[in-house]
Kinemage of the C-alpha trace (Angstrom):
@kinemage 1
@onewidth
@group {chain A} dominant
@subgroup {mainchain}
@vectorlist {calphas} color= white
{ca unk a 1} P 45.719 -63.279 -70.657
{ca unk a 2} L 46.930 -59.974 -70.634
{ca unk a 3} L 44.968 -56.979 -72.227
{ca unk a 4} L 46.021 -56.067 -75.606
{ca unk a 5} L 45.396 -52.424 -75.422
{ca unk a 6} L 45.060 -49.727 -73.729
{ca unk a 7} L 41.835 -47.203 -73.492
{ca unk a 8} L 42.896 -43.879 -75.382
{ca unk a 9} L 40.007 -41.326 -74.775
{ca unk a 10} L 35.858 -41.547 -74.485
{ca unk a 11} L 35.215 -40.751 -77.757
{ca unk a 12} L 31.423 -40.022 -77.461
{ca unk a 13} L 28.465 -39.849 -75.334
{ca unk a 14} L 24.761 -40.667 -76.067
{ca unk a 15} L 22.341 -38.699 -74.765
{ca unk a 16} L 18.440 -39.165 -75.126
{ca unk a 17} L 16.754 -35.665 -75.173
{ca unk a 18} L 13.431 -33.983 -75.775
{ca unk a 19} L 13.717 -31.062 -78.065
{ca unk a 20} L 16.573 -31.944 -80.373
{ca unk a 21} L 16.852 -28.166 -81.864
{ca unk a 22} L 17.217 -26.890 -77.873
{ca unk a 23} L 19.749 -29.293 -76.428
{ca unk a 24} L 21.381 -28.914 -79.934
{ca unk a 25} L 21.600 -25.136 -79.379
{ca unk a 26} L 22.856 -25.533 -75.521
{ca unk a 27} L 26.073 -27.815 -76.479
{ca unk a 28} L 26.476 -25.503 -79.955
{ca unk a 29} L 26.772 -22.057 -77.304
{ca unk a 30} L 29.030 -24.424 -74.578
{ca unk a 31} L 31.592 -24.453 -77.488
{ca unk a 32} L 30.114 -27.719 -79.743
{ca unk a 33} L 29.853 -27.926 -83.215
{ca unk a 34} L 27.693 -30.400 -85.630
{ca unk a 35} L 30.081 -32.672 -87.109
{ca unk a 36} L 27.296 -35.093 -87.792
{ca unk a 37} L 23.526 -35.083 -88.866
{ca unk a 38} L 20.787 -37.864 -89.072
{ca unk a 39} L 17.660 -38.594 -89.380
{ca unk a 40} L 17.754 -39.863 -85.725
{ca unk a 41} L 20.833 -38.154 -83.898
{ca unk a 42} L 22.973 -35.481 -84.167
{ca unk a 43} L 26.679 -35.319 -82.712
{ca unk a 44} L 28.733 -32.467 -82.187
{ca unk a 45} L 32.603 -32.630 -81.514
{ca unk a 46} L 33.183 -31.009 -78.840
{ca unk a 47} L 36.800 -31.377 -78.748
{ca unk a 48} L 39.576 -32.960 -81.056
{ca unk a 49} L 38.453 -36.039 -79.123
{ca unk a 50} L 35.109 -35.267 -77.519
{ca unk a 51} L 31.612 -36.106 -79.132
{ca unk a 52} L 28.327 -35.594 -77.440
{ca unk a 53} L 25.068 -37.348 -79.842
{ca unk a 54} L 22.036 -36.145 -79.449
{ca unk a 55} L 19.193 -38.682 -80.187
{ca unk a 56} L 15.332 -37.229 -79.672
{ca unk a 57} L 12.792 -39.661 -78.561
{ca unk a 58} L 9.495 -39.357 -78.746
{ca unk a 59} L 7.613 -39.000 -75.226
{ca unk a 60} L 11.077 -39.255 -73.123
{ca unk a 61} L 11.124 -37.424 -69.577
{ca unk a 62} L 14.524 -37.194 -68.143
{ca unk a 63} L 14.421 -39.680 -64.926
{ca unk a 64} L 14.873 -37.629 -61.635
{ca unk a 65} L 18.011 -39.429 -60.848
{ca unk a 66} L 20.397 -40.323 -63.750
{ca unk a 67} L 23.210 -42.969 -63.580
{ca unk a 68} L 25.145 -40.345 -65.192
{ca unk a 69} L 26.065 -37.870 -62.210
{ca unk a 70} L 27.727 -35.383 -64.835
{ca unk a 71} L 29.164 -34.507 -67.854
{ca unk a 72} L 32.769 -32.697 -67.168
{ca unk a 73} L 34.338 -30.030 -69.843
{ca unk a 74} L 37.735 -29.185 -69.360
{ca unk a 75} L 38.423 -25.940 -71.363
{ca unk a 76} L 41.450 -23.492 -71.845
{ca unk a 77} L 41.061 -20.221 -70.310
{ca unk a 78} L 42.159 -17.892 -67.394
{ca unk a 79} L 39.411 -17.061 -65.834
{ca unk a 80} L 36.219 -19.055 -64.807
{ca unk a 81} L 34.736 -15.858 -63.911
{ca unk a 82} L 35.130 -14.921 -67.602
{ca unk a 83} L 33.881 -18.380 -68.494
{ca unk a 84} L 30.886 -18.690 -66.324
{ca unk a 85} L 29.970 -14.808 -67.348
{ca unk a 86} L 30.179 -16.396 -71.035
{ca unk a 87} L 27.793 -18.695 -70.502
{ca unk a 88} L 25.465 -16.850 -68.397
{ca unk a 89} L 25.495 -14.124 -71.026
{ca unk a 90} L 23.851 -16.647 -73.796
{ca unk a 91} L 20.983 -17.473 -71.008
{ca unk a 92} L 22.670 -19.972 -69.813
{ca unk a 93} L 22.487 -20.989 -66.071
{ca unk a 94} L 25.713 -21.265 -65.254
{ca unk a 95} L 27.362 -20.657 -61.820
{ca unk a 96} L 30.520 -20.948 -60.085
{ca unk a 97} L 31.220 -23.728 -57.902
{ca unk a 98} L 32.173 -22.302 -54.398
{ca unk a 99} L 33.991 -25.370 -53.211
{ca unk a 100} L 35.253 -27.491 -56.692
{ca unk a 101} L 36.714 -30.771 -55.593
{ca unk a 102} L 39.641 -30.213 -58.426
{ca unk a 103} L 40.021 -27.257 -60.523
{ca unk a 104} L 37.933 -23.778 -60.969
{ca unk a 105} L 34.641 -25.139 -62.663
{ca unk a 106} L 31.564 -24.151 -63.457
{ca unk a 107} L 28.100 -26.277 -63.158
{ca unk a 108} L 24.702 -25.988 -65.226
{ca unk a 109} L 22.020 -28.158 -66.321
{ca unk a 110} L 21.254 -28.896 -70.476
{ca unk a 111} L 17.314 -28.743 -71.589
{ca unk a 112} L 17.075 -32.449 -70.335
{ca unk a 113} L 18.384 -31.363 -66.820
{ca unk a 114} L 21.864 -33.245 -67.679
{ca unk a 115} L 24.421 -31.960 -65.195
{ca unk a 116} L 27.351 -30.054 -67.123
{ca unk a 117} L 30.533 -29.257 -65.343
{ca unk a 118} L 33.091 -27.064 -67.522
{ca unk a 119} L 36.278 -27.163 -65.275
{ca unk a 120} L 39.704 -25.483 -65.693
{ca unk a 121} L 42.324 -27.218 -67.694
{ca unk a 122} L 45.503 -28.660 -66.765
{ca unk a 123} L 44.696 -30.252 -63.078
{ca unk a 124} L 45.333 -33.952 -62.676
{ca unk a 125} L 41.991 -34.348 -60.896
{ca unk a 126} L 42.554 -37.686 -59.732
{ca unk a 127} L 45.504 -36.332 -57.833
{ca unk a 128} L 43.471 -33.929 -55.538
{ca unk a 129} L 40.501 -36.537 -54.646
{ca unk a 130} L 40.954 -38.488 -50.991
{ca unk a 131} L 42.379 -42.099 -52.034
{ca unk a 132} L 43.449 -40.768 -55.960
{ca unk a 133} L 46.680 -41.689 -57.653
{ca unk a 134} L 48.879 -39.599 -59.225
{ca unk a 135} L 49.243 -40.594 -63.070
{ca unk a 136} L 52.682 -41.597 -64.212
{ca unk a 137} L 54.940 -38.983 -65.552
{ca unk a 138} L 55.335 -39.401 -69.612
């Protein structure tokens, strides 16, 4: 049986956290905004197709090795000087990756030590990895 779609975009991402009102804060000054509120979660778009939910839980420690490796922003801009200086001027530990497997990006970790990438728009990054396939032209 053939499959009768076709996966359009990741449309949100769960995170458990420790201090709701800090991680909420850190995605709000990466470029997030609330779109959502709840007793238990918050989400904030992060894009026209991005959402990142928030949901506290009492007692959780972050493990010290996640099956999530990263979370990866692409943004518009010019510069990821500019971008990274952004960031670090909200208190933000951001720094500049010196050897980014893709596209100019930029790596810090959220309140629950999350890895955040925020990369440059507009490279196929698929294309540049060993073994990666371009994507067919539209």
């Amino acid at each position: 049986m053939d499959r009768p779609y076709t996966i359009d975009h990741l449309d949100h991402i769960v995170l458990r956290v420790r201090d709701l009102e800090r991680a909420e804060a850190f995605y709000a000054a990466i470029g997030g905004e609330v779109c959502i509120r709840r007793p238990e979660n918050v989400s904030l778009q992060m894009s026209v197709d991005t959402r990142v939910t928030l949901k506290p839980e009492a007692g959780y420690e972050p493990p010290s090795v996640s099956s999530v490796d990263h979370l990866n922003f692409a943004v518009n801009a010019d510069d990821i000087n500019k971008v990274a200086a952004y960031l670090q001027s909200l208190g933000l530990d951001a720094e500049v990756e010196t050897n980014p497997h893709s596209s100019p990006s930029v790596r810090m970790t959220d309140p629950d030590n999350n890895v955040v990438e925020i990369r440059l728009n507009g490279v196929d990054a698929a294309a540049h990895q060993p073994g990666g396939l371009r994507r067919a032209e539209a």
